[in-house]
C-alpha positions in Angstrom: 94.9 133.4 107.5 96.9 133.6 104.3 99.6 131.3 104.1 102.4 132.0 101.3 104.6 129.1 100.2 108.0 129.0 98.0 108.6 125.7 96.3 111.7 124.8 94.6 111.7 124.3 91.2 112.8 120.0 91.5 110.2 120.0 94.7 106.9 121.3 92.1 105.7 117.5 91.8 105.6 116.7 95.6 104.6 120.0 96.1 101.0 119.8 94.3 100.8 116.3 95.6 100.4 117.3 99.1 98.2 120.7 97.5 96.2 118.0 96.4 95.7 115.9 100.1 95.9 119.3 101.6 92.8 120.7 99.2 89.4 120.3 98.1 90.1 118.1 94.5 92.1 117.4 91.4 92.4 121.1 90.5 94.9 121.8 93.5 97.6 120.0 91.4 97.9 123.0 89.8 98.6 125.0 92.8 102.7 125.2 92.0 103.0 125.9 88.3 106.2 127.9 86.8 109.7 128.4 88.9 109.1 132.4 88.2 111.1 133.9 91.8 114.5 133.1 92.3 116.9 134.2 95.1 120.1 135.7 95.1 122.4 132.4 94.4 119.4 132.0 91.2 117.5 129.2 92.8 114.6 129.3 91.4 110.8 129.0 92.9 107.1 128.1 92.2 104.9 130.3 94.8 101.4 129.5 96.0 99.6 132.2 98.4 96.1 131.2 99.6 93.8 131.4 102.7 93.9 128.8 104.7 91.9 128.3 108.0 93.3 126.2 111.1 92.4 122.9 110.3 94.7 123.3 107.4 97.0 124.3 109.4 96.7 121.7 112.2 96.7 118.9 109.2 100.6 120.0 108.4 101.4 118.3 111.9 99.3 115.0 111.2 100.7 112.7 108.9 98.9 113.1 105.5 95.7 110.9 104.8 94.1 110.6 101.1 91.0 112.6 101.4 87.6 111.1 101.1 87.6 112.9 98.0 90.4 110.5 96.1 88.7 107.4 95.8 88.1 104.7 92.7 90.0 101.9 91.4 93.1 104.7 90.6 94.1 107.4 93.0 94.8 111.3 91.9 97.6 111.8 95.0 100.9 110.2 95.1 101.0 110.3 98.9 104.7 108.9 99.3 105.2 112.6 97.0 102.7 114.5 99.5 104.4 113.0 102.6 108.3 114.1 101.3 107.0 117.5 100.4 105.3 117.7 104.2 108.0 116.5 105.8 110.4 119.7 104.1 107.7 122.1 105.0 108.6 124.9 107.4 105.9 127.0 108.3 106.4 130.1 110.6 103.9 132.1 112.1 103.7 136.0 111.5 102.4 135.6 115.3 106.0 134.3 116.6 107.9 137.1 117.7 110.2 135.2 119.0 112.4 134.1 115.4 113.3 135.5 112.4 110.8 134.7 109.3 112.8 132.5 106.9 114.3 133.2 103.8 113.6 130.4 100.4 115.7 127.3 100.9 116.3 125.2 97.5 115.9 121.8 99.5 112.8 122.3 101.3 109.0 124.1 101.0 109.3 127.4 102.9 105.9 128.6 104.9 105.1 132.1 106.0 101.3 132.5 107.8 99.9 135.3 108.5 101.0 138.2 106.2 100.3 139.6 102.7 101.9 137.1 99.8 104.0 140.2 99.0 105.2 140.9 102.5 105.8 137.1 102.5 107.2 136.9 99.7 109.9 139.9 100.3 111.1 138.1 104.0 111.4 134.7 101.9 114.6 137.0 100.0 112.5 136.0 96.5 112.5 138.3 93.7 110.4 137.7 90.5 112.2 136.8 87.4 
């Protein structure tokens, strides 16, 4: 399912820490580069869009574990940085019928599942910059 994400510009760090515990390796620290999306009080954004499958999904609701993959006498995640950005996730479900998808929030990660990164994108109230 692909899962879109807005990132605040001061939230980027944490952000790619918990891409990073979330992902396969190293190379997810880049998944939240430039702030380019902004709403309409000029907050500005980082967006990642990517499939994810329900494990990934599931792990959002675990508390975050460094992955076998980060090992060696110096770690690659900053979990106390994966754990702050998971614990300002909201994720909502193109399936819920029941609630309004949310629109970008500059204190928090904002999660939509299930629809195109543009279609995402548009209910998050972001515009590109």
């Amino acid at each position: 399912m692909r899962v879109t994400i807005a990132c605040p510009e001061g939230m980027i760090n944490d952000a790619n820490q918990l891409a990073m515990a979330l992902g396969q390796g190293v190379a997810d620290l880049q998944s939240f580069r430039a702030a380019l999306w902004q709403d309409d009080q000029a907050n500005r954004y980082a967006c990642a869009s990517f499939e994810a499958d329900e494990d990934w999904i599931t792990k959002l609701a675990t508390e975050i574990q460094r992955p076998g993959w980060d090992s060696g006498p110096s770690y690659a995640i900053n979990l106390t940085g994966a754990r702050r950005a998971q614990t300002s996730l909201g994720l909502w479900l193109a399936s819920d019928t029941e609630t309004q998808p949310p629109a970008a929030l500059p204190d928090r990660l904002t999660a939509i599942a299930g629809l195109s990164a543009e279609r995402a994108l548009e209910m998050m109230a972001l515009t590109a910059m």
